[in-house]
Phi, psi and omega in degrees: 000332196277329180268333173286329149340271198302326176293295172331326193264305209277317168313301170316295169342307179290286182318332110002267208296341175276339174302303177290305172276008156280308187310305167338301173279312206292292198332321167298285182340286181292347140299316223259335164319302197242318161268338191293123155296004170258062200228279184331337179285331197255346148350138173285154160263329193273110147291311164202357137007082197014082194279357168276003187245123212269352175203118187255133222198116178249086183271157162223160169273182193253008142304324186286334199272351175092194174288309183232147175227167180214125183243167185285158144265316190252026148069006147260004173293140200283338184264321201333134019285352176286126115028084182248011190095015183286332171299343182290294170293341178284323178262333173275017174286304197282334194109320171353177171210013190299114148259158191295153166270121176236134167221157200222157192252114184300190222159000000 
């Protein structure tokens, strides 16, 4: 009685433990899936930007820019490459702190 017991008891056990670390990976899973805050990161940034193009590269001369230019960073702006303010949503979507690259002319 003591050895059959005892086997009975060590099945049940397995079965337990096996329960708890399956339930265990899916409950990980669907955090890091639904609740991680590292979901926002791996997000592509570049959304429709010349998107046929393996690299998108904007030149200007520096005659052309005036006193001040103010260009986009975080690749939502409607004017782009300039700066129309988009970044203001772009960082309270994400958490972000991306401010415009502003160049201003020395004197």
């Amino acid at each position: 009685m003591g050895l059959g017991q005892n086997s009975s008891v060590r099945v049940e056990w397995i079965a337990a433990v096996s329960l708890a670390a399956g339930a265990a990976a899916v409950g990980y899973l669907a955090y890091k899936k639904f609740l991680s805050k590292d979901k926002c990161c791996k997000a592509m940034v570049n959304l429709h930007i010349q998107k046929d193009n393996p690299k998108v590269v904007h030149a200007f001369d520096m005659e052309d820019l005036g006193d001040k230019a103010v260009y986009c960073r975080c690749w939502r702006s409607k004017k782009f490459p300039l700066c129309d303010g988009s970044h203001t949503k772009h960082n309270d979507e994400t958490g972000d702190n991306l401010p415009p690259a502003t160049c201003k002319r020395v004197e």
